[in-house]
C-alpha positions as a printed Julia matrix, in Angstrom:
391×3 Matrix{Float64}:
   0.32   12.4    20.45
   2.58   14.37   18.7
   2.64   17.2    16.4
   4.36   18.94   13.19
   2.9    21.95   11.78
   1.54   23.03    8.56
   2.72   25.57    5.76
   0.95   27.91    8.59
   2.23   27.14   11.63
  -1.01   25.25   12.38
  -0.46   21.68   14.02
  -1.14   18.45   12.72
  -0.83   15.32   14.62
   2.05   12.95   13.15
  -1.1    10.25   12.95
  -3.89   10.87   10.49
  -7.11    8.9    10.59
  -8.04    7.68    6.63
 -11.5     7.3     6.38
 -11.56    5.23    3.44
 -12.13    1.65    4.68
 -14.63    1.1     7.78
 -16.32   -2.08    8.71
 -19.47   -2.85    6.93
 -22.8    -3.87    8.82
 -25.28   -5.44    5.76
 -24.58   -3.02    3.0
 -23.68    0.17    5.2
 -21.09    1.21    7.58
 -21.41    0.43   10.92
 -21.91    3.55   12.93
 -21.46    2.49   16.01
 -17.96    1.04   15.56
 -16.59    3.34   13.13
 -17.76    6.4    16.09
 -15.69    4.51   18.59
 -12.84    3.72   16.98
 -13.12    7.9    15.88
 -13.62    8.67   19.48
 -10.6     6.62   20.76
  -8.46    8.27   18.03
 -10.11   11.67   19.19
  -9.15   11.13   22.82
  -5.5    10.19   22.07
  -5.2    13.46   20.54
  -5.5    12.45   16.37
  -6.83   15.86   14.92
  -6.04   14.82   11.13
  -9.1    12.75    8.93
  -8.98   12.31    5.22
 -11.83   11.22    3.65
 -13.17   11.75    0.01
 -15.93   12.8    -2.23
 -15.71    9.06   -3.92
 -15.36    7.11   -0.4
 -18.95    5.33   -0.24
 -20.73    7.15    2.47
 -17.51    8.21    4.4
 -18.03   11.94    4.43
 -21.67   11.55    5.55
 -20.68    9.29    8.28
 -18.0    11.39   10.01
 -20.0    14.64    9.82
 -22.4    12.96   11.6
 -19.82   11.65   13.77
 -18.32   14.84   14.46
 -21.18   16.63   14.87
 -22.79   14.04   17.03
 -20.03   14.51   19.35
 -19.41   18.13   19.21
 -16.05   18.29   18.05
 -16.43   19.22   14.37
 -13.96   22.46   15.57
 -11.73   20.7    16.94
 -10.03   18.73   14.61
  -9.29   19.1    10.97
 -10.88   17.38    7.87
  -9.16   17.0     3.84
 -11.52   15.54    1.64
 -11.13   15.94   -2.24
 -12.83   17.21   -5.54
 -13.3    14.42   -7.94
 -11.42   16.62  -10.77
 -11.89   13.12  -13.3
 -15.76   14.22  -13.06
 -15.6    18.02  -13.86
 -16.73   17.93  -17.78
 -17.97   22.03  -17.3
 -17.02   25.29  -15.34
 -20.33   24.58  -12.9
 -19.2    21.2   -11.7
 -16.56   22.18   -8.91
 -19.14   24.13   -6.98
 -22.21   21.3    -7.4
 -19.42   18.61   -5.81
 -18.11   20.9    -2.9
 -21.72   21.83   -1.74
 -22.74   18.78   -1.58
 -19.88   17.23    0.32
 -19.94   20.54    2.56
 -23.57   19.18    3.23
 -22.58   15.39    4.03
 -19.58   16.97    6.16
 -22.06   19.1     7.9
 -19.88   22.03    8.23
 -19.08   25.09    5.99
 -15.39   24.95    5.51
 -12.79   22.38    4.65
  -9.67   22.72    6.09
  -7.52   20.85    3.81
  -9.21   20.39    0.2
  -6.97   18.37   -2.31
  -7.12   17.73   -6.14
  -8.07   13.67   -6.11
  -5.26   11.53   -7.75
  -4.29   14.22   -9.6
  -2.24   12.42  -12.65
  -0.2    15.2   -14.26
   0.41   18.53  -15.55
  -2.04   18.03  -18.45
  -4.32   17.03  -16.1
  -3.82   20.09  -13.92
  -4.16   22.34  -17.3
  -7.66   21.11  -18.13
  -8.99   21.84  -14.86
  -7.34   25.43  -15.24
  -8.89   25.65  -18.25
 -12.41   25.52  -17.0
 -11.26   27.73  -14.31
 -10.06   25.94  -11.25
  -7.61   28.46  -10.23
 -10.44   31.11   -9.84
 -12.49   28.92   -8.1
 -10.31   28.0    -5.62
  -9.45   31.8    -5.22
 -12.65   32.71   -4.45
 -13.54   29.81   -2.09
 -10.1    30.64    0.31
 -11.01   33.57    0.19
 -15.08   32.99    1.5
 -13.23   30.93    4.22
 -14.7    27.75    2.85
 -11.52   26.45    2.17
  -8.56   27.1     4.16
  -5.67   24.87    2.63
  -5.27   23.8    -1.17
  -3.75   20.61   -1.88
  -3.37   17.01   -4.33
  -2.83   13.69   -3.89
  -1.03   12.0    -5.92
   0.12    7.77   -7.63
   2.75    8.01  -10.06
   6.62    8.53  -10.75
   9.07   11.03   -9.33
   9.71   13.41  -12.3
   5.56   13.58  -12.69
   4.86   14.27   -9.34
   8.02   17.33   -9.09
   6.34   18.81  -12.2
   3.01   18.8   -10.39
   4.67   20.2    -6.98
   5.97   23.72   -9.18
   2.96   23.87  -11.66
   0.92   25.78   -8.25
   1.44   27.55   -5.14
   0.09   24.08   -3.57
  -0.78   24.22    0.79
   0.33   20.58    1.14
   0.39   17.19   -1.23
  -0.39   14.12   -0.27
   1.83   10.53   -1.75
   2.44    7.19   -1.38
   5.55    6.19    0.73
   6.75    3.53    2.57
   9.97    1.43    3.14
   9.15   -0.32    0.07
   8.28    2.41   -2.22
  11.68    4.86   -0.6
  12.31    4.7    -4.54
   9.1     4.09   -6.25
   6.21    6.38   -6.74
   7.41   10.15   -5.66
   9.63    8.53   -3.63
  11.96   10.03   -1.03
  13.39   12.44   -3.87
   9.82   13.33   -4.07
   9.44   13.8    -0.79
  12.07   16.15   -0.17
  11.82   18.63   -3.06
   8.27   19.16   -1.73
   9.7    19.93    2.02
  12.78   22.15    0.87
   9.96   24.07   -0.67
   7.91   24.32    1.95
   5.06   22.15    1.13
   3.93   19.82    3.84
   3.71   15.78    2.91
   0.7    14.05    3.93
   1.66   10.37    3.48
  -0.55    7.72    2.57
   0.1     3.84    2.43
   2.27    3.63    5.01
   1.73   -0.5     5.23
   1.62   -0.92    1.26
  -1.8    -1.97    2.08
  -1.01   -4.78    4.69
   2.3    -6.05    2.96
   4.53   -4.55    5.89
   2.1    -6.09    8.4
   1.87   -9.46    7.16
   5.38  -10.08    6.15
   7.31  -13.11    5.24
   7.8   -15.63    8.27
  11.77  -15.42    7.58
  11.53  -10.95    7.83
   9.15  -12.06   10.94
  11.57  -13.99   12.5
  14.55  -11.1    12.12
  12.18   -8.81   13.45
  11.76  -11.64   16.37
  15.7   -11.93   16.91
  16.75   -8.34   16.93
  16.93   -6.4    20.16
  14.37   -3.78   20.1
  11.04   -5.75   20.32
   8.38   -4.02   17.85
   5.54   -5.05   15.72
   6.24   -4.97   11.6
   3.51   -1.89   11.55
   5.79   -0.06   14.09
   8.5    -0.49   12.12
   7.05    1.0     9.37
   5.71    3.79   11.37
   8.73    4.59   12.44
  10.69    4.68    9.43
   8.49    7.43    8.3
   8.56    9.07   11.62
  12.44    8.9    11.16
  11.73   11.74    8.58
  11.87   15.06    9.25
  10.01   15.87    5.57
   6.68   13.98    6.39
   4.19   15.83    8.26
   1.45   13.21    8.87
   0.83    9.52    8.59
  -2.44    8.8     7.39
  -3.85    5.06    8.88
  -7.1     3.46    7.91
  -7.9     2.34   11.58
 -11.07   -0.32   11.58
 -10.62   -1.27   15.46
 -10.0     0.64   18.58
  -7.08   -1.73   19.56
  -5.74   -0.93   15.97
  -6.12    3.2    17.27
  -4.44    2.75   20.58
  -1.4     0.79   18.69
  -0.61    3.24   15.95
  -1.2     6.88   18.43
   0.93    5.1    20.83
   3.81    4.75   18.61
   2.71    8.07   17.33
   3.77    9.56   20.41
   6.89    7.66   20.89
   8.44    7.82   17.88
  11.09   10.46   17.07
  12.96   12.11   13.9
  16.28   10.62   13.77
  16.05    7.81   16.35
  16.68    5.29   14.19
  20.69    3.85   14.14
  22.25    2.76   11.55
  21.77   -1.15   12.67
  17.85   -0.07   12.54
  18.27    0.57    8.75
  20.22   -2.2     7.67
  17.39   -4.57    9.07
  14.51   -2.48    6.94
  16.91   -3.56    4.23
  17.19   -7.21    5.08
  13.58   -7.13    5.86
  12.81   -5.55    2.04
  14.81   -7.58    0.37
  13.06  -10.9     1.66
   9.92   -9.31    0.67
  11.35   -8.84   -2.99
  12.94  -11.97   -3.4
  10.57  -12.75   -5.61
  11.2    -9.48   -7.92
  11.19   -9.63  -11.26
  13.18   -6.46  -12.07
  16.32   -4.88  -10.21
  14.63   -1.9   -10.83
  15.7     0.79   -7.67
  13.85    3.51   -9.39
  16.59    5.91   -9.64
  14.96    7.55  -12.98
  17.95    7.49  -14.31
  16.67    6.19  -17.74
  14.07    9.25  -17.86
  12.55   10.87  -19.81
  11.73    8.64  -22.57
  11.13   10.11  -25.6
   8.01    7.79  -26.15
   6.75    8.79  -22.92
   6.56    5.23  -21.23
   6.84    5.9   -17.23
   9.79    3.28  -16.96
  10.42    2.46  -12.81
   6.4     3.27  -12.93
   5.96    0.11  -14.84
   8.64   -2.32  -13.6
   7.38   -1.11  -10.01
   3.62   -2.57  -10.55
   5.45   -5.37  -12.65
   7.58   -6.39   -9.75
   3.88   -6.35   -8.09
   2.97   -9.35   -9.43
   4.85  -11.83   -7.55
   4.52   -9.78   -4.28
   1.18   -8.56   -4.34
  -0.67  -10.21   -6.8
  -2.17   -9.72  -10.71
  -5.31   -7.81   -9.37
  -3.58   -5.46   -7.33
  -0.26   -4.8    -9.95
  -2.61   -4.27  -12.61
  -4.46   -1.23  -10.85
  -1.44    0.04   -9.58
  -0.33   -0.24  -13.23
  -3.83    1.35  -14.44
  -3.03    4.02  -11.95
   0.47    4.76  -13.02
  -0.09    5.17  -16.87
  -3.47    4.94  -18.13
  -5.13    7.68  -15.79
  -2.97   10.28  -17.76
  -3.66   12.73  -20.14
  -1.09   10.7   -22.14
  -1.04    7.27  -21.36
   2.55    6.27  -20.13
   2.38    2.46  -20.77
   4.97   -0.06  -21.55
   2.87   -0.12  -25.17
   4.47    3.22  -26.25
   8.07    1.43  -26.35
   9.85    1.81  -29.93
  12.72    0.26  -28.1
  14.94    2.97  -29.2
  17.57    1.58  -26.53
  18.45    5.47  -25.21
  17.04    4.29  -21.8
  19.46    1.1   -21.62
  22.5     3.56  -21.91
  22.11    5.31  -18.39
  20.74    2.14  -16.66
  23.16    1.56  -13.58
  21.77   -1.43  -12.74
  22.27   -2.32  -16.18
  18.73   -3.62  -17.1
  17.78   -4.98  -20.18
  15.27   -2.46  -20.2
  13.87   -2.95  -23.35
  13.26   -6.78  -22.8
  11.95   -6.04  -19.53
   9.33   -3.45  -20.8
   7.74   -6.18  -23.7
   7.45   -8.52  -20.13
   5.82   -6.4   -18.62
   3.9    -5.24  -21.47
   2.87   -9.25  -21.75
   1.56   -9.75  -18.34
   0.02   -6.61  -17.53
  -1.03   -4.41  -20.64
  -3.47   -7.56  -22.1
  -7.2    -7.54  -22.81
  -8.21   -5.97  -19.59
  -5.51   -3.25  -19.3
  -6.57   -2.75  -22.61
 -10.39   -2.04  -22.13
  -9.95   -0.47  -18.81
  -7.97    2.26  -20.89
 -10.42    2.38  -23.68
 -12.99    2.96  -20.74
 -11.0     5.67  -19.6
 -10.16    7.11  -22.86
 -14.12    7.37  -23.8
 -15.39    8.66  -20.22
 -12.14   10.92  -19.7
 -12.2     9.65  -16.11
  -8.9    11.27  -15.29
């Protein structure tokens, strides 16, 4: 395994285990597998798991895991506040006990801010006094490192990154999102300030696994033999700016896979050749794309507020990925905001279209996309929202 440090020198291995996902057994997770495939990840050196206060029985399981097995001080666990809950100043202290209790431990070592949407966001939670409770739990000891994960656009997520003196953030990236999301710009105005990137979705959910039989067969012809999810392993790897790969690992052949590319892969061993596949290899998996959208933000800010790449990228979705999932990313993206960013706040002023270099009809585009995925049940999910101020 291999390692990159922390904002304090402290080292994380380049493969994080995400505790998210493990097999089900009935209605609850099997123990017994998910402690093996743990252990294996243990032994090959993986001292990085991310779980969550929201992750059905996840932190209970691998507290007892870790405890079980003795090793609780030997690795590090990030698990998050579920800020979309806190309604009053008391809340942030009744959710960390009891997830200090499921952990069984009495420190966190890397405690993040769950999907935290935006600024606004960040604001309310100041309000009732965030700030001062995460003073006074660093400086108790029960938690070490202060950080947020984040789904959303570039400018959203930089705006987040210099609105606290943050330990470490945590984004989706991947070959297909380089542009998307906080994207690689994202990415590196965290690093240059010294804020470690935990990265999550490094397979887009299975999509660079189980890739087109045409990318599968360039992957088949081209001289270095490797699976699609070492590929995309690598390409972050490749980065000097990410600090850890988080993986959602639900067999031991799965663990010994990823930790041994984990300790092969290096920053800057990929040639030039090696890139121009990932691009042949992307653009079979877009063929089907709606929008030439790169995500260049270029067309940002909009005066209306509408998150523009944020809602071609979960409209180009659709043909890739499917309805279901475009439609939460899209959910994600604009409606868990303190402002809702949607395609429904378009007054199709045209000052986007002017600073397009693709040259996208943007505004015809946007009443698309508003069509397929802002309809009845975009529409009552955000009314849901809206009510129970689940952001």
């Amino acid at each position: 395994m291999q390692y990159r440090t922390d904002r304090y020198g402290n080292k994380i291995s380049v493969l994080g285990f995400g505790c998210m996902r493990f097999t089900k057994k009935g209605s609850k997770i099997d123990f017994d597998k998910a402690e093996r495939e743990i252990m294996a990840a243990y032994r090959r050196g993986v001292n990085y798991y991310d779980t969550a206060y929201v992750y059905p029985g996840s932190e209970a399981l691998i507290g007892e895991i870790f405890e079980k097995n003795n090793i609780r001080d030997k690795i590090n666990i990030a698990t998050k506040l579920p800020h979309y809950l806190i309604r009053k100043k008391e809340d942030p202290d009744k959710f960390f006990e009891e997830e200090l209790e499921r952990l069984r431990t009495d420190h966190v070592d890397y405690y993040l801010m769950h999907m935290l949407t935006d600024v606004a966001t960040w604001e309310r939670l100041i309000g009732l006094g965030i700030k001062e409770w995460l003073d006074e739990k660093r400086k108790s000891g029960q938690i070490k490192q202060v950080g947020f994960s984040y789904h959303g656009g570039t400018e959203g997520f930089i705006k987040l990154i210099d609105a606290y003196d943050w330990d470490f953030c945590q984004i989706q990236y991947n070959y297909m999102d380089e542009n998307a999301q906080a994207g690689v710009r994202g990415l590196k105005y965290a690093a240059a300030k010294g804020i470690p990137v935990v990265i999550m979705e490094p397979l887009r959910g299975g999509k660079l696994v189980n890739i087109p039989e045409r990318a599968k067969k360039l992957l088949e012809k081209y001289p270095v033999k490797r699976s699609p999810a070492d590929w995309a392993f690598r390409w972050l790897w490749n980065q000097p700016e990410v600090t850890c790969v988080l993986s959602g690992m639900n067999s031991v052949k799965m663990v010994k896979e990823n930790c041994a590319t984990a300790s092969d892969a290096k920053v800057g061993e990929l040639t030039e050749r090696d890139m121009k596949l990932y691009k042949k290899v992307l653009a079979i998996i877009n063929i089907k794309m709606k929008v030439g959208c790169t995500g260049c933000g270029y067309c940002m800010p909009c005066p209306k507020g509408v998150d523009i790449p944020g809602t071609f990228s979960s409209y180009n979705m659709c043909a890739s990925e499917g309805y279901i999932s475009s439609l939460r990313d899209h959910l994600m993206n604009t409606a868990l905001r303190q402002n809702c960013t949607g395609a429904l706040n378009c007054v199709e002023c045209g000052r986007c279209e002017k600073h397009c270099p693709q040259h996208i009809e943007i505004r015809k585009e946007l009443k698309n996309a508003r069509k397929k995925l802002e309809g009845p049940i975009y529409r009552i999910s955000s009314w849901v929202i809206r009510k129970f101020r689940l952001y």
